[in-house]
C-alpha positions, -999 to +999 in steps of 0.1 A: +137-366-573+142-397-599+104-398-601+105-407-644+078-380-658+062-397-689+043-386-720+020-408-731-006-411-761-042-417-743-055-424-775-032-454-778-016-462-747+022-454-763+046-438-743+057-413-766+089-399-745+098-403-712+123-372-692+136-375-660+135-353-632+153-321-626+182-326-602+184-303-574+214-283-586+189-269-616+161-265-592+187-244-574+203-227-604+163-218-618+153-203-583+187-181-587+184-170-620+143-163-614+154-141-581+183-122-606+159-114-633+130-103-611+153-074-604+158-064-636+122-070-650+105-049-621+126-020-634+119-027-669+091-002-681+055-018-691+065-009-732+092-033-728+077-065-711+049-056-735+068-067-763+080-097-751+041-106-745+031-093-783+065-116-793+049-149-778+013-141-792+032-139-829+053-174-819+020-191-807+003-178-838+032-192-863+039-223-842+001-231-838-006-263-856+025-281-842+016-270-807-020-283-806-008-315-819+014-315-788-013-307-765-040-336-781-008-360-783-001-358-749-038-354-731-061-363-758-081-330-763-098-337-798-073-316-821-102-284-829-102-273-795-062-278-792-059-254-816-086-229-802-063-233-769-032-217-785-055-191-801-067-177-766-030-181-753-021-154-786-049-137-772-048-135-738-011-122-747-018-092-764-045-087-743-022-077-711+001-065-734-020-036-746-045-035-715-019-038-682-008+002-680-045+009-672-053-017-652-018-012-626-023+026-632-016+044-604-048+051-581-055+087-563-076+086-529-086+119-513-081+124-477-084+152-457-051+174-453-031+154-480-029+133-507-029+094-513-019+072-540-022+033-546+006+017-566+003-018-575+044-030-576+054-067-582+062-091-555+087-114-571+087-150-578+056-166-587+055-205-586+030-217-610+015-254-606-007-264-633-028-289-646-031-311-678-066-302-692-055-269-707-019-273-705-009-242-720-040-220-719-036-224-679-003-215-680-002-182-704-033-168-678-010-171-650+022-159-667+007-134-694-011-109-665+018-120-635+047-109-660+032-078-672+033-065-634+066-072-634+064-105-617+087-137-627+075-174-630+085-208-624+063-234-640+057-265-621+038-284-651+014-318-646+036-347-651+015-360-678+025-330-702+060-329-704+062-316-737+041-293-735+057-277-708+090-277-724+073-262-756+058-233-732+092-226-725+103-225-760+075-196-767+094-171-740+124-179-752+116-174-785+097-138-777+130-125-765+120-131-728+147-126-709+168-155-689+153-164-653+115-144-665+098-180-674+112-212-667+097-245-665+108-268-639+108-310-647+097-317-612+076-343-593+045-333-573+066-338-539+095-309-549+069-287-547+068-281-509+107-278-509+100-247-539+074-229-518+097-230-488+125-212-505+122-177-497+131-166-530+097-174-537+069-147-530+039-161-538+020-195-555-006-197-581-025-236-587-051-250-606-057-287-597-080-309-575-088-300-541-066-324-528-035-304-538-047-275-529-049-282-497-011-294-497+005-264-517-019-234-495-011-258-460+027-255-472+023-218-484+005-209-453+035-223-431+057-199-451+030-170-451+030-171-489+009-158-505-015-183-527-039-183-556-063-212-560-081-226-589-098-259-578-130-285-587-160-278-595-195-290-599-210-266-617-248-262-621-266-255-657-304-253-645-333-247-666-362-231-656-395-232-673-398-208-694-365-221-712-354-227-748-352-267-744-340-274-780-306-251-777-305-256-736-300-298-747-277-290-775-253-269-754-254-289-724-239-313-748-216-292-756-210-278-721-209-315-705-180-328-728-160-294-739-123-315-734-143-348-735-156-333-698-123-329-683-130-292-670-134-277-637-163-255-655-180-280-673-212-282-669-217-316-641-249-311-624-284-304-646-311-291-623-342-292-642-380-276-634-400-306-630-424-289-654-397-292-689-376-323-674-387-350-695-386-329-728-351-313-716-340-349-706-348-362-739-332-339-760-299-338-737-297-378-740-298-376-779-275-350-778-246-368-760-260-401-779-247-382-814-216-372-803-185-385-821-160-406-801-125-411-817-089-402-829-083-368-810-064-361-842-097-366-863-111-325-866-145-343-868-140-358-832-160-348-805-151-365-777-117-380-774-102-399-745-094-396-707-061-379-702-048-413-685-062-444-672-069-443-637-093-409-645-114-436-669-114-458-636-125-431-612-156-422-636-165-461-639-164-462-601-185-431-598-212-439-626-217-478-610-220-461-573-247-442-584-262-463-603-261-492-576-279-461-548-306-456-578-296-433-606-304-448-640-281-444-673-306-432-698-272-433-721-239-447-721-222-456-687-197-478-702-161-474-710-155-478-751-144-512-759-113-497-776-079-490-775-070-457-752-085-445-723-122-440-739-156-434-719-191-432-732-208-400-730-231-406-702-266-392-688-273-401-655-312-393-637-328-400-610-296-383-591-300-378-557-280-360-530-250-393-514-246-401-550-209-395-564-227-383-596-243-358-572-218-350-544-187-354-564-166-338-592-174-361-622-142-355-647-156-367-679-183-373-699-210-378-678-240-358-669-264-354-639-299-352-641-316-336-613-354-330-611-361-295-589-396-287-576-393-250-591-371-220-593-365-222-556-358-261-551-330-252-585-313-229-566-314-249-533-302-279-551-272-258-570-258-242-535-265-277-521-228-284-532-192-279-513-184-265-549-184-231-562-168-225-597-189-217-622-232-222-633-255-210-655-286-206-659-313-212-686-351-189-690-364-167-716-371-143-691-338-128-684-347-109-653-359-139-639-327-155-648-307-128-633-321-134-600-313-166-600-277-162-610-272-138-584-285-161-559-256-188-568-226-194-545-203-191-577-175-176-591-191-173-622-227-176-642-234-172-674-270-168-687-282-189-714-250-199-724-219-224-712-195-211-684-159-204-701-128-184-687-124-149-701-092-130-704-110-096-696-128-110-670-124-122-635-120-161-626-121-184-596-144-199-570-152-195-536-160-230-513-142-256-520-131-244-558-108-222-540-096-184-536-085-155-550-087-146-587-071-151-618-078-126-649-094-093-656-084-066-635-087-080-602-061-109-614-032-093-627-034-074-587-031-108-573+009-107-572+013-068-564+019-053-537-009-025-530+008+001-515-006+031-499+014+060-505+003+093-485+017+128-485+011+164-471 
């Protein structure tokens, strides 16, 4: 528990503040006051946890400019998408706000000689674990859709965004949540098990690597928990033939190093028809060649740096690896010669299946080019992965292009455009990017309890 949780400036290498651990007496007094207030909130009507959503999409709103410079302070996201991220937190806010009495509406089923009804009622305690890339963007699409059915949450934040975490908490607060609703919890990585033990916890939600997956859904299946999980991915952007090559190379850019590539749904792998592959490839490697690398803070940034050091390590290892089994970097493939945790953006061909650029999740920014045969060898190659987040897919023939989408072992595809999460839509994987779904209609039903009620 004296684990010391640090934030640090990637962009300089300054350790900004450092916090230390929560002691188990708060643990203890957070899981008490969570289990107290979840009785209170169930029983509070959806008008009135509605307001406290609307309240927190007004404080994100006014607070906006001094939260993004939180988030890109702390993990280095270049300071114009930190302050889209608190825009789709407003968003996703009033969203649930206005949409959850229809989507946990009661449902009728006719049987014979009676009536049913399915009611969608809370289950308690959520415990959230989340990651740094979208440190409060992950957060708000657990918390926004899981409190509006009447749910409570305990935020387990990455230890690399302290702040963040504690401003998160300052946002319920401030909408007039209610003590025990939201709380975030200064806790290492191994309290975790200990909190998904605790039977006054119902049910886990995480986003993360595979790796802890595994850990949190082995401890919540010990405890017959139930477990929502957001994991890797490796997602596919093909391009068929028939494709617009000047705006399918400008977007792969784009899609490649969205959070200077530190996504689960950016695009990793790009599975090119033999036919356009040179022209696609050409255009890519100039795109990712222009991009501007720098200051996070900069609004004309790009690309800024690695959320911490050893990730900058991981994608050296993985680029040389490759490179030494016979993929060639057609740009980049370097770290920056700079101060912070800076990496090239990097096109890699010539990628073949053993590669890490190939078999692994690459996070940063660093592309994959991967020659298919045809339509068929692109979809092959795509499902060829143990990933299965997002993809998209590239053609100006869109029924050609649905066909192909449907064909992908995904969670998502979007057609001639970059994979992004949705607040109205459904989001997760299925392999090894995990299970169940966050989101949309079939998300905030995660944490009920769908209960069949029949009568004469």
């Amino acid at each position: 528990m004296g684990m010391a949780i640090s934030s640090i400036n990637p962009a300089t290498g300054e350790v900004v503040r450092r916090f230390k651990a929560a002691p188990r007496a708060e643990i203890e007094r957070a899981l008490a006051d969570a289990d107290r207030a979840f009785r209170s909130w169930r029983e509070r009507s959806i008008d009135e946890r509605s307001r406290v959503l609307l309240r927190a999409a007004e404080v994100l709103r006014e607070r906006k400019a001094a939260y993004a410079r939180l988030v890109t302070l702390e993990m280095g996201k270049p300071i114009a998408q930190s302050e889209a991220e608190i825009e789709k937190c407003a968003e996703g806010c009033e969203y649930y706000a206005v949409e959850a009495a229809r989507m946990l509406a009661d449902e009728a089923v006719k049987i014979e000689g009676g009536k049913s009804l399915i009611v969608f009622q809370p289950l308690g305690v959520v415990l959230a674990v989340m990651p740094w890339n979208f440190p409060f963007w992950q957060v708000f699409r657990f918390a926004a859709p899981a409190l509006m059915a009447g749910n409570v949450g305990i935020l387990k934040h990455a230890s690399n965004v302290p702040q963040c975490a504690l401003a998160i908490d300052d946002v319920f607060r401030r909408s007039g949540s209610p003590r025990g609703v939201f709380r975030n919890l200064s806790i290492g990585a191994g309290a975790v098990s200990q909190l998904v033990a605790d039977d006054r916890v119902a049910a886990v939600t995480l986003t993360g690597s595979e790796l802890a997956g595994v850990e949190v859904a082995g401890a919540a299946g010990r405890h017959l928990k139930k477990v929502v999980l957001e994991l890797g991915g490796a997602d596919p952007f093909i391009v068929l033939n028939d494709a617009d090559l000047g705006r399918a190379a400008a977007v792969a850019a784009q899609a490649r190093t969205m959070n200077s590539g530190q996504s689960c749904i950016a695009a990793k792998r790009f599975i090119v028809e033999r036919a356009v592959a040179a022209e696609f490839t050409a255009r890519f490697v100039a795109a990712m060649a222009a991009l501007r690398v720098g200051d996070p803070m900069d609004p004309a940034t790009q690309v800024g740096p690695l959320a911490r050091p050893d990730l900058v390590d991981e994608i050296d290892r993985q680029v040389r690896r490759s490179v030494r089994m016979g993929a060639r970097v057609l740009t980049g493939g370097r770290r920056i010669g700079r101060v912070g945790n800076f990496y090239a953006p990097t096109v890699l061909d010539r990628v073949k299946s053993g590669m890490p650029a190939h078999d692994e999740e690459v996070f940063g920014p660093v592309g994959a080019v991967i020659v298919a045969r045809n339509e068929a060898d692109a979809v092959r190659i795509a499902n060829a992965s143990r990933f299965g987040l997002g993809g998209s897919v590239w053609g100006r023939d869109l029924d050609r292009c649905a066909h192909v989408a449907r064909q992908l072992e995904v969670g998502t595809v979007y057609v001639n455009d970059f994979v992004r999460s949705d607040r109205r839509l459904p989001f997760g994987g299925v392999k090894k990017s995990g299970h169940g779904r966050e989101l949309g209609v079939y998300g905030i039903k995660e944490f009920t309890n769908i209960k069949t009620m029949v009568a004469p």
